[in-house]
N, C-alpha and C positions, 0 to 999 in steps of 0.2 A: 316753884321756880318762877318769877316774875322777868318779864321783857321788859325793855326798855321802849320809851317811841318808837313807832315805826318799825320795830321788829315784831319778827312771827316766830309761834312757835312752832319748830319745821315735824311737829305729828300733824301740823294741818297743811302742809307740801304734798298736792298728787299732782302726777304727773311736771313735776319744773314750776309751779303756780301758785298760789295760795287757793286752798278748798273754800266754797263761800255757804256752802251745805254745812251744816251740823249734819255727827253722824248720827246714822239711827238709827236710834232704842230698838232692843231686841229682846223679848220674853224668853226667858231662860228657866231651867230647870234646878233648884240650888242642892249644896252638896246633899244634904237628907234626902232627897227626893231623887234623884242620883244614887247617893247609894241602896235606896231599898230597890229599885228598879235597876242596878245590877244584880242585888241577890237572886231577884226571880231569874233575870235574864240568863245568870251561870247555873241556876239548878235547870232549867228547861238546857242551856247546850250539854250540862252533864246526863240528862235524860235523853238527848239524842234530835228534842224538836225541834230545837233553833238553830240556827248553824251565823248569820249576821245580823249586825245590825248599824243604823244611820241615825244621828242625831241630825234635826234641823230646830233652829233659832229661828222662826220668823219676826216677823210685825205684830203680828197678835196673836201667837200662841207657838209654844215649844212642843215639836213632835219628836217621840222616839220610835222609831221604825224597826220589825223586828222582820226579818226573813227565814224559811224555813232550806231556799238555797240562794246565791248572791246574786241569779240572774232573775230571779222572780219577782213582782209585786210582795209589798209587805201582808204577813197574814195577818201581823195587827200593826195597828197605831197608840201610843197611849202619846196622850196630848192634854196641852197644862194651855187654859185661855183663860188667864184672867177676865175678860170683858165678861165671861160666864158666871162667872164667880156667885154671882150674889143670884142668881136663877137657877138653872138648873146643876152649877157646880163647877169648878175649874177645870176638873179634870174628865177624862174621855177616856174609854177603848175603843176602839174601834175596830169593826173584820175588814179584812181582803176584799170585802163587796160593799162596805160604806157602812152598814149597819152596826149602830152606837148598840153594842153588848153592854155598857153601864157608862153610866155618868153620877159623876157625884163629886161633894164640897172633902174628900178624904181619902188620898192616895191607898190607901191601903184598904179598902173599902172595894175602893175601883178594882185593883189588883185582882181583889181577891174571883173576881169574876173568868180571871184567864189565868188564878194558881190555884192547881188543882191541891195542893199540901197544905193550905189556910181551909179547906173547906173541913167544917166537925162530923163526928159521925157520932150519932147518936145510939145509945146500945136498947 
């Protein structure tokens, strides 16, 4: 949709105004990465460990926050920063006490450090 002179286009209206800020960029999680991170999420609530959880969009990196009840601190973090990417890896878990349980360039890699059902058993 193109405006004419001296019109706006009223998504950039807050508050009565025109906004002079660009809005902004948010690292997000895309649908893949989303769905394999609900799989684990609904086998651990069907197993009883997890009970909530909170997605945040930051500035430089997306967290999913998992709880084991809603008033608690998250027992983990899995978190996507790009800026990491090309070092130690995008992705993150992280515990309830700060400590990175895995990091690494491959969600499913990462995962597997907090899903106890990807781990092999050897005979």
């Amino acid at each position: 949709m193109s405006f004419g002179p001296g019109e706006t286009d009223p998504s950039e209206f807050h508050g009565g105004r025109a906004s002079a800020a660009a809005p902004a960029v948010r690292v997000t999680f895309d649908r893949r990465e989303l769905d394999r991170i609900f799989r684990l999420y609904g086998s651990k609530v069907a197993a009883g460990e997890w009970r909530d959880y909170a997605i945040d969009f930051l500035k430089d990196r997306a967290v999913f926050s998992v709880f084991r009840r809603a008033a608690e601190v998250p027992i983990y973090r899995i978190e996507r920063a790009p800026r990491l990417a090309r070092r130690q890896g995008a992705y993150s878990v992280i515990s309830a006490t700060g400590l990175i349980v895995r990091r690494g360039h491959e969600l499913e890699r990462v995962l597997s450090a907090i899903d106890k059902s990807l781990s092999l058993v050897a005979n």
